[in-house]
PDB file of N, H, CA, C and O in Angstrom:
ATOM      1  N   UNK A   1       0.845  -1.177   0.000  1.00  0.00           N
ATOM      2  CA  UNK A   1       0.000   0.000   0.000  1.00  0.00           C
ATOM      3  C   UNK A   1       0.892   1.243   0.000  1.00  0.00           C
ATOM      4  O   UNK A   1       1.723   1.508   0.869  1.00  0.00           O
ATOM      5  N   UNK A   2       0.582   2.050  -1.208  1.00  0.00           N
ATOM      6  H   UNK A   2      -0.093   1.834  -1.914  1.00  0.00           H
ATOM      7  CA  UNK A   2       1.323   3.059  -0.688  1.00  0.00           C
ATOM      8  C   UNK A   2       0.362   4.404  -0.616  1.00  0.00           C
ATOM      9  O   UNK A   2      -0.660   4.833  -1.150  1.00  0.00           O
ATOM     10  N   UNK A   3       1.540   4.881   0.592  1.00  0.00           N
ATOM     11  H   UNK A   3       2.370   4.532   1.026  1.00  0.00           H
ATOM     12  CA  UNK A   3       0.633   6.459   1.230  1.00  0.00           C
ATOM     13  C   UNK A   3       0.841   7.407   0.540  1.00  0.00           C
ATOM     14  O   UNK A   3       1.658   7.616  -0.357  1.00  0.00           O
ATOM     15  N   UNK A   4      -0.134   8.145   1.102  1.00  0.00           N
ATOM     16  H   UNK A   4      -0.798   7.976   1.831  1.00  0.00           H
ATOM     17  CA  UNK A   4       0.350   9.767   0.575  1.00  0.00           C
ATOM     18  C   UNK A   4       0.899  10.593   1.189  1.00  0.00           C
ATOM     19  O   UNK A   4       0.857  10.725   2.412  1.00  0.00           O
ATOM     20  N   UNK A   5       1.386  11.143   0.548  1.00  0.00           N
ATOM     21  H   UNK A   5       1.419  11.036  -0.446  1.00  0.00           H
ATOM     22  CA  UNK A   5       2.317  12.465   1.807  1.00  0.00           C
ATOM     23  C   UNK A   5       1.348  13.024   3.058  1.00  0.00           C
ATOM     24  O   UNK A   5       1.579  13.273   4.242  1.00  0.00           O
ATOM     25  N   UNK A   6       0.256  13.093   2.291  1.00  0.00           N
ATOM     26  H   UNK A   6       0.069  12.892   1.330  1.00  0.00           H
ATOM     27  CA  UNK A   6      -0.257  13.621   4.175  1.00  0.00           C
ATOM     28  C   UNK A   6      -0.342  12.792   5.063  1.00  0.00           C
ATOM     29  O   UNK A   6      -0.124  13.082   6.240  1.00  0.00           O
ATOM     30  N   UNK A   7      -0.788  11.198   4.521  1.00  0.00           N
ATOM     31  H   UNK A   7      -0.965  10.963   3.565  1.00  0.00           H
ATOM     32  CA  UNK A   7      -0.638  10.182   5.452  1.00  0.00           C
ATOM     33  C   UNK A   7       0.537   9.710   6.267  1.00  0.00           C
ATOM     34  O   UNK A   7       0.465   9.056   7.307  1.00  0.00           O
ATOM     35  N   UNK A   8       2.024  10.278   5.443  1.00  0.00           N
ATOM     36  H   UNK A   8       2.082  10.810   4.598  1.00  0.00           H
ATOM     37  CA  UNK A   8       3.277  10.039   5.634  1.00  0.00           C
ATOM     38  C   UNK A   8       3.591  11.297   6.977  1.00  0.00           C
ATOM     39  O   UNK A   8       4.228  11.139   8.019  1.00  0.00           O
ATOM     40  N   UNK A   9       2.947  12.410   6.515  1.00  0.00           N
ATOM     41  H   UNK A   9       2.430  12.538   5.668  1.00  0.00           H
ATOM     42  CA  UNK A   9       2.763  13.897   7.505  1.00  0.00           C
ATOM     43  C   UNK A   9       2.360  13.314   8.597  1.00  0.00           C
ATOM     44  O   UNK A   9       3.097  13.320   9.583  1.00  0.00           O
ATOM     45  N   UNK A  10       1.492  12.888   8.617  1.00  0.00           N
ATOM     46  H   UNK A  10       0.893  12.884   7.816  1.00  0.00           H
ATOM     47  CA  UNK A  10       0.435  12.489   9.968  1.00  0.00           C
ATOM     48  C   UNK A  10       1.237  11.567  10.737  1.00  0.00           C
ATOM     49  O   UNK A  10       1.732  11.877  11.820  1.00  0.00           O
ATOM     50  N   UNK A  11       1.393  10.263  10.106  1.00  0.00           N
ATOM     51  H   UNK A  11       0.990  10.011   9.226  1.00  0.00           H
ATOM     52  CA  UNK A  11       1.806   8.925  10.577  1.00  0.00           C
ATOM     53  C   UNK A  11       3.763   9.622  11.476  1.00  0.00           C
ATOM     54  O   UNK A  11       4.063   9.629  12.670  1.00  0.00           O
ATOM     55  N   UNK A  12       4.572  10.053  10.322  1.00  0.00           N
ATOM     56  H   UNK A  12       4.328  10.046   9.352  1.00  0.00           H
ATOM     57  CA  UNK A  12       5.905  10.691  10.962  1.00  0.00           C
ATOM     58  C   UNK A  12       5.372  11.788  12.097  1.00  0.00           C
ATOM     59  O   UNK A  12       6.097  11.818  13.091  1.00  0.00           O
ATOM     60  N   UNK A  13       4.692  12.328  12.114  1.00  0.00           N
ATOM     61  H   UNK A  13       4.103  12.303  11.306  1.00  0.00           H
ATOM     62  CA  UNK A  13       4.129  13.677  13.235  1.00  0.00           C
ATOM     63  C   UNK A  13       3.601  12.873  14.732  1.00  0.00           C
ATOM     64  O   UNK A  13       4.053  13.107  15.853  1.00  0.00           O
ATOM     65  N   UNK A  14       2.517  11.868  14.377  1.00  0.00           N
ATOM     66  H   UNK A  14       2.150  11.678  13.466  1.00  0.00           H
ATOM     67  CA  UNK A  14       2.331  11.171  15.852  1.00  0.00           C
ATOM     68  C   UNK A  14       3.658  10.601  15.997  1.00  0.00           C
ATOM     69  O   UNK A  14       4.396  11.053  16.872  1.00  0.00           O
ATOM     70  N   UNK A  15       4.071   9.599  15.191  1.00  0.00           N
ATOM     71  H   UNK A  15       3.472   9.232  14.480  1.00  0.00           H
ATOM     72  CA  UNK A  15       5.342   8.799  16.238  1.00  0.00           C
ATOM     73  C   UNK A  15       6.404   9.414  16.680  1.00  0.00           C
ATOM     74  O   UNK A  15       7.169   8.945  17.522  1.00  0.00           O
ATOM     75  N   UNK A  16       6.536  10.728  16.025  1.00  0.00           N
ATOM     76  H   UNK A  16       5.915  11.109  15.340  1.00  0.00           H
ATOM     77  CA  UNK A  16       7.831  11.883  16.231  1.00  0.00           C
ATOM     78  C   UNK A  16       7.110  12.234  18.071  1.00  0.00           C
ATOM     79  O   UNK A  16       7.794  12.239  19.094  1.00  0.00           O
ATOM     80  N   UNK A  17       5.903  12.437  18.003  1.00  0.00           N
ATOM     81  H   UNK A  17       5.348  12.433  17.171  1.00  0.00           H
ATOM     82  CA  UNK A  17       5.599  12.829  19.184  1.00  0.00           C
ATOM     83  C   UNK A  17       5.524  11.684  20.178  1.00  0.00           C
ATOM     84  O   UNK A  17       5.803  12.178  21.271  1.00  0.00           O
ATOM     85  N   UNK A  18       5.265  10.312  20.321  1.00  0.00           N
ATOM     86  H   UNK A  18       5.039   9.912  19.433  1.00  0.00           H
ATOM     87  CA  UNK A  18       5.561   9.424  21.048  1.00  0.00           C
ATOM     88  C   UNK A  18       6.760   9.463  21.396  1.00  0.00           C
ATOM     89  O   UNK A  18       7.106   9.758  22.540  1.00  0.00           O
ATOM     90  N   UNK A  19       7.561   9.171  20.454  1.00  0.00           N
ATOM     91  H   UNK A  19       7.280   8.932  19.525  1.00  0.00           H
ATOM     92  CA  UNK A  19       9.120   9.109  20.874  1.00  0.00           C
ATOM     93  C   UNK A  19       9.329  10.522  21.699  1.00  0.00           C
ATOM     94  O   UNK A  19      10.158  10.120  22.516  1.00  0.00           O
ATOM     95  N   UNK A  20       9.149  11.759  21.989  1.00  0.00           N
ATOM     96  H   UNK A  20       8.476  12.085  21.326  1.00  0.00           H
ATOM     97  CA  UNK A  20       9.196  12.854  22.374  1.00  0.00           C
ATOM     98  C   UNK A  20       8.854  12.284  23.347  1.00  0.00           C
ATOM     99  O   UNK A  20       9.829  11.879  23.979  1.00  0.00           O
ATOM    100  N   UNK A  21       7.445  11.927  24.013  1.00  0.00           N
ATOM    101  H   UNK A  21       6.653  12.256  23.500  1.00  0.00           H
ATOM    102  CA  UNK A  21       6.854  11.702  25.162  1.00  0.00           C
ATOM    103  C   UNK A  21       7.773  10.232  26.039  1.00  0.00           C
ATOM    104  O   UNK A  21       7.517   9.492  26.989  1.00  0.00           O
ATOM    105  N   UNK A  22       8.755  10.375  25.197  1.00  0.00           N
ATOM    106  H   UNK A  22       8.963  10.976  24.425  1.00  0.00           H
ATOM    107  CA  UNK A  22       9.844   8.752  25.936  1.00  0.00           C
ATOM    108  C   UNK A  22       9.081   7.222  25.702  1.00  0.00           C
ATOM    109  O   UNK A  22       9.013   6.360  26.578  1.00  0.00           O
ATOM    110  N   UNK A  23       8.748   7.147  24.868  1.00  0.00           N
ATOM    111  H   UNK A  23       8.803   7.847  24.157  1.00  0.00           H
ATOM    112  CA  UNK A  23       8.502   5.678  24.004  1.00  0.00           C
ATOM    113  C   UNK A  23       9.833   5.201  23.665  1.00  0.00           C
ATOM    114  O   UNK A  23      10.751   5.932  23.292  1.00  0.00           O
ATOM    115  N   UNK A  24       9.897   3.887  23.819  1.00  0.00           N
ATOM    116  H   UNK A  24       9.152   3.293  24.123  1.00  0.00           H
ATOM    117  CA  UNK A  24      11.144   3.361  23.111  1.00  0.00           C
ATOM    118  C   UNK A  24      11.035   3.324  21.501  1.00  0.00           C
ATOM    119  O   UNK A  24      10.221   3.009  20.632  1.00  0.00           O
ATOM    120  N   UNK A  25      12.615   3.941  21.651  1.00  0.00           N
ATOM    121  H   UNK A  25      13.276   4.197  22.356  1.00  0.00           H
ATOM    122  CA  UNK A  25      12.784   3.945  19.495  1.00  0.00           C
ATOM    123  C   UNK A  25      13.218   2.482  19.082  1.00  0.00           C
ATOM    124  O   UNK A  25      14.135   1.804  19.545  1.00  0.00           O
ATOM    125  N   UNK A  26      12.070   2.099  17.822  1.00  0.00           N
ATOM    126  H   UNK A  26      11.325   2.649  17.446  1.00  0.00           H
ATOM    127  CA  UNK A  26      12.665   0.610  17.537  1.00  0.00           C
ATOM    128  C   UNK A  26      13.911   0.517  16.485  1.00  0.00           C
ATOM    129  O   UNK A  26      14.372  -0.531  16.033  1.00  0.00           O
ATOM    130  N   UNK A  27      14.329   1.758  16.213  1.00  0.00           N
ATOM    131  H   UNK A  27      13.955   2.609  16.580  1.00  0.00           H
ATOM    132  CA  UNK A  27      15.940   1.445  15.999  1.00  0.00           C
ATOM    133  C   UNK A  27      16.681   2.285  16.352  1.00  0.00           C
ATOM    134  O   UNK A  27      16.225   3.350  16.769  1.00  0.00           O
ATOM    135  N   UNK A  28      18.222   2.025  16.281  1.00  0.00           N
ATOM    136  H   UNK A  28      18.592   1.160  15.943  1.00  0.00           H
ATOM    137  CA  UNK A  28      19.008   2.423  17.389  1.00  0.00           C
ATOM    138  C   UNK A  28      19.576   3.844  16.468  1.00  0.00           C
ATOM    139  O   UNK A  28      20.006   3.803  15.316  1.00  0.00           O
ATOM    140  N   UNK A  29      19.439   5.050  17.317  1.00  0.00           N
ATOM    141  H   UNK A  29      19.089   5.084  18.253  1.00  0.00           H
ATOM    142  CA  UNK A  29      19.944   6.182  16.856  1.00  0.00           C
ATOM    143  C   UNK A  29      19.701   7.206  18.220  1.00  0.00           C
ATOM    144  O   UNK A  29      19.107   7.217  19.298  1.00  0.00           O
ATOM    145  N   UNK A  30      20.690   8.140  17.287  1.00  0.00           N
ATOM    146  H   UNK A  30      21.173   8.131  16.411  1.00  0.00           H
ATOM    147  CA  UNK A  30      20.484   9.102  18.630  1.00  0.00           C
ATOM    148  C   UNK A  30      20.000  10.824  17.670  1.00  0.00           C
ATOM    149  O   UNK A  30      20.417  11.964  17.878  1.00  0.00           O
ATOM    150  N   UNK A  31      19.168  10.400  16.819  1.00  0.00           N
ATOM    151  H   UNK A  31      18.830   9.475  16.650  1.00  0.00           H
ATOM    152  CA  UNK A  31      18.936  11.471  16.330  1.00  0.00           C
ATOM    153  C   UNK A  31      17.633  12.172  17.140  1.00  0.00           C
ATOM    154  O   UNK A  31      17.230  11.863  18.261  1.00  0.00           O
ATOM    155  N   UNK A  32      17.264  12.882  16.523  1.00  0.00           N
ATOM    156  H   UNK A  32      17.591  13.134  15.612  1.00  0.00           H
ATOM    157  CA  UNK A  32      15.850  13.776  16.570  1.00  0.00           C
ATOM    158  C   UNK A  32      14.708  12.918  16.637  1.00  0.00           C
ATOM    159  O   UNK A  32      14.899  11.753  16.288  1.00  0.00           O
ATOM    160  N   UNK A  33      13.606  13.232  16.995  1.00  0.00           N
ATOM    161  H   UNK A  33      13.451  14.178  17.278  1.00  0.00           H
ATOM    162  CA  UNK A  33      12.537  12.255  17.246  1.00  0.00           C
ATOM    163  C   UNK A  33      11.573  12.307  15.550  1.00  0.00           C
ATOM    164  O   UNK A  33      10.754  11.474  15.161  1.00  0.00           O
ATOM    165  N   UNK A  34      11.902  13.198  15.039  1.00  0.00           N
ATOM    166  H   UNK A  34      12.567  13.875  15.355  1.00  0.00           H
ATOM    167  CA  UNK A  34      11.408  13.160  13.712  1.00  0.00           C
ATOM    168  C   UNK A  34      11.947  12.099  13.073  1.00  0.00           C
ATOM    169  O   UNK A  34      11.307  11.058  12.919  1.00  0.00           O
ATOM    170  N   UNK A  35      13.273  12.274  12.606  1.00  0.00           N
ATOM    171  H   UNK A  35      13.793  13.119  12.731  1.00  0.00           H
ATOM    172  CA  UNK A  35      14.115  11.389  12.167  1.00  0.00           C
ATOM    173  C   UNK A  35      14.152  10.236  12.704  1.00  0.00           C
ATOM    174  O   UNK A  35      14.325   9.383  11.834  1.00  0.00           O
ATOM    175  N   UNK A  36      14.085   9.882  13.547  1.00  0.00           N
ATOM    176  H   UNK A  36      13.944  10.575  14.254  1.00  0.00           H
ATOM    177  CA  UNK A  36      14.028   8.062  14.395  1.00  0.00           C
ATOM    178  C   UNK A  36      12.482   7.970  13.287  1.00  0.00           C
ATOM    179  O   UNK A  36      12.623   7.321  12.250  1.00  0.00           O
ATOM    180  N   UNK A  37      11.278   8.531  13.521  1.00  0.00           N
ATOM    181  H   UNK A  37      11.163   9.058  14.363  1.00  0.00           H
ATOM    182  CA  UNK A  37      10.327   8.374  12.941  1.00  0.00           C
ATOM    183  C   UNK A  37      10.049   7.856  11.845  1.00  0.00           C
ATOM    184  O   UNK A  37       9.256   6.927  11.691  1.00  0.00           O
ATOM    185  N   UNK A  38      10.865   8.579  10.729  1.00  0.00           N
ATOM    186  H   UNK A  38      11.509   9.333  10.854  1.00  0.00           H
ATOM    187  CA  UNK A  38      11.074   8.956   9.516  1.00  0.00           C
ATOM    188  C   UNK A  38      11.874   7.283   8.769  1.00  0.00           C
ATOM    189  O   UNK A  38      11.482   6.540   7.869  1.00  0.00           O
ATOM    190  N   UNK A  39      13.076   7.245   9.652  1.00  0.00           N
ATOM    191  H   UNK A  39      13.394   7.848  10.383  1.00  0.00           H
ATOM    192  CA  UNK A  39      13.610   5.942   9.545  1.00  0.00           C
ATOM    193  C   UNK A  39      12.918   4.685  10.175  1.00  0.00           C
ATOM    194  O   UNK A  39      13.039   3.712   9.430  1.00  0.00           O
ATOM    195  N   UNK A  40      12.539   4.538  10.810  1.00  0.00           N
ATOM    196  H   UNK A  40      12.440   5.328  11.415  1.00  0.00           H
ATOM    197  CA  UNK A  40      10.999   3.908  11.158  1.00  0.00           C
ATOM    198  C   UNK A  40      10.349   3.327  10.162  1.00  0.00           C
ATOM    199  O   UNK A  40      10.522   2.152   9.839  1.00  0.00           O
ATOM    200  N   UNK A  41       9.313   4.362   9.441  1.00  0.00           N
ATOM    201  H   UNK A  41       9.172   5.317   9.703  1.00  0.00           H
ATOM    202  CA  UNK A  41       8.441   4.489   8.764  1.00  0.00           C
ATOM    203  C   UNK A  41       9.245   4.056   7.063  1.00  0.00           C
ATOM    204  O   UNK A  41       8.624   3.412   6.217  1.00  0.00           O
ATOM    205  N   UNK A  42      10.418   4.469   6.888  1.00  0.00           N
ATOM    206  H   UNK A  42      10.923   4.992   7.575  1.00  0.00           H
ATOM    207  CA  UNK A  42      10.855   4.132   5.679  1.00  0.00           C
ATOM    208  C   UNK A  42      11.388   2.357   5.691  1.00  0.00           C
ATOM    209  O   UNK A  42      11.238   1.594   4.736  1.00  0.00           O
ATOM    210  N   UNK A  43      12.188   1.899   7.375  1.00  0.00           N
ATOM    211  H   UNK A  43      12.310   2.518   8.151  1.00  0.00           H
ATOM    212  CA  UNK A  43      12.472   0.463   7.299  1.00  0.00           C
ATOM    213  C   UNK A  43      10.836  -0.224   7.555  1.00  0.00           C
ATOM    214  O   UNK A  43      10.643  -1.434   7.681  1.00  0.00           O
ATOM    215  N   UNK A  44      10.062   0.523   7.585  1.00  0.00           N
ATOM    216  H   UNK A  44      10.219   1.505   7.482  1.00  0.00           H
ATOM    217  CA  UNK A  44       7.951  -0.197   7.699  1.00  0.00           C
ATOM    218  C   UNK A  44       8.537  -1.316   9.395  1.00  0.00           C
ATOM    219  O   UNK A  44       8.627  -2.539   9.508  1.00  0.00           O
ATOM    220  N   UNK A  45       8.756  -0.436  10.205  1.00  0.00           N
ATOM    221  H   UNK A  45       8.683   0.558  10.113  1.00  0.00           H
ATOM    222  CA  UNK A  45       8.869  -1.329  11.423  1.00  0.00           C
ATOM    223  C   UNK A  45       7.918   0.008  12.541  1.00  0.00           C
ATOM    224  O   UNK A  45       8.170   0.402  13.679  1.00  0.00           O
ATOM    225  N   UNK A  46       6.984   0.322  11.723  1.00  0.00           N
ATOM    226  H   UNK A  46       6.780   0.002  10.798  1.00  0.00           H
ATOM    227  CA  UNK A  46       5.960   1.718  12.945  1.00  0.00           C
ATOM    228  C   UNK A  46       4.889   0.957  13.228  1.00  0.00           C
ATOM    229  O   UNK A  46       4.240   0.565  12.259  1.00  0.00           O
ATOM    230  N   UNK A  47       4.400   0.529  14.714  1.00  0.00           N
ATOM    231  H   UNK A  47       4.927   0.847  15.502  1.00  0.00           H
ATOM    232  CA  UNK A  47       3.295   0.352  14.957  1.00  0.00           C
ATOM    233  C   UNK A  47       2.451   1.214  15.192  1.00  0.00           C
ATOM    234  O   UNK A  47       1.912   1.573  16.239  1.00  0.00           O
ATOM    235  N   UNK A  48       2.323   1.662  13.736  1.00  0.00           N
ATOM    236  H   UNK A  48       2.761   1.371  12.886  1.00  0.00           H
ATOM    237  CA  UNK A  48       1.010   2.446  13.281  1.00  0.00           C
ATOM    238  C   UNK A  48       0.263   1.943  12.253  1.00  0.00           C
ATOM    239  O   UNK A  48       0.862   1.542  11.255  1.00  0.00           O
ATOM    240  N   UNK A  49      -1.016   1.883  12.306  1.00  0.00           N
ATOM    241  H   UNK A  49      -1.502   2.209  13.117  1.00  0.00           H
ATOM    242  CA  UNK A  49      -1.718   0.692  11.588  1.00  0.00           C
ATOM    243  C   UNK A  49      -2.506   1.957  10.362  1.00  0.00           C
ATOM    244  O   UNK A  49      -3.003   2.672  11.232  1.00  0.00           O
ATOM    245  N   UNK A  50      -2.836   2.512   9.291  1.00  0.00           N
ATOM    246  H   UNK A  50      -2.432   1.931   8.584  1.00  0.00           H
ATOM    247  CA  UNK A  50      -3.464   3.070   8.199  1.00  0.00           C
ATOM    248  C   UNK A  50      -4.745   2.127   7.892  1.00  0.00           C
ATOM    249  O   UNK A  50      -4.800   0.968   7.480  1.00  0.00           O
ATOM    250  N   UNK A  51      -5.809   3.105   8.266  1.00  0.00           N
ATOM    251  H   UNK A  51      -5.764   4.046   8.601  1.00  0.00           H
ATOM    252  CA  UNK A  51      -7.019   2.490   8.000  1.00  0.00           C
ATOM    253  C   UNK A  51      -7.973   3.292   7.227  1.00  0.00           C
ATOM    254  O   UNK A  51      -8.444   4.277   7.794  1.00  0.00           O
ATOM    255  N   UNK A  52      -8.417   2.971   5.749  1.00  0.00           N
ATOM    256  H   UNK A  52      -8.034   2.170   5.288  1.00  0.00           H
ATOM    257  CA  UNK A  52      -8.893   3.831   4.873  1.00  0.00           C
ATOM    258  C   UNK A  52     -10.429   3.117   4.559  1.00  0.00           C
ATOM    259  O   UNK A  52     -10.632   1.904   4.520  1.00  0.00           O
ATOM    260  N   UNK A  53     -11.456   4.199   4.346  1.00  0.00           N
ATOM    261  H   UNK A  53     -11.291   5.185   4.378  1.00  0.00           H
ATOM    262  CA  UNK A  53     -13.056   4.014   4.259  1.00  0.00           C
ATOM    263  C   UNK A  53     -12.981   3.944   3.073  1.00  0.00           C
ATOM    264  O   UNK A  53     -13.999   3.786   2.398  1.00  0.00           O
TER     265      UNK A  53
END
């Protein structure tokens, strides 16, 4: 499935903010909480689930 940038906006914006709120990052970096996100979302290891009507 692929997203769209706003879905990519949205989906990187909550987990940027989990990781902010001290969630563990599921890979190892010491960057920015965007970026942990971002790399996340590009290796598809985000438990964030996309659910479309």
């Amino acid at each position: 499935m692929e997203l769209t940038r706003f879905e990519k906006a949205r989906i990187i914006g909550a987990r940027a903010l989990q990781l902010a709120y001290g969630a563990p990052a599921l890979v190892k970096s010491r960057e920015e909480p965007i970026e942990i996100a971002e790399l996340e979302l590009k290796k598809g290891i985000l438990p964030i689930v996309v659910v479309r009507e």
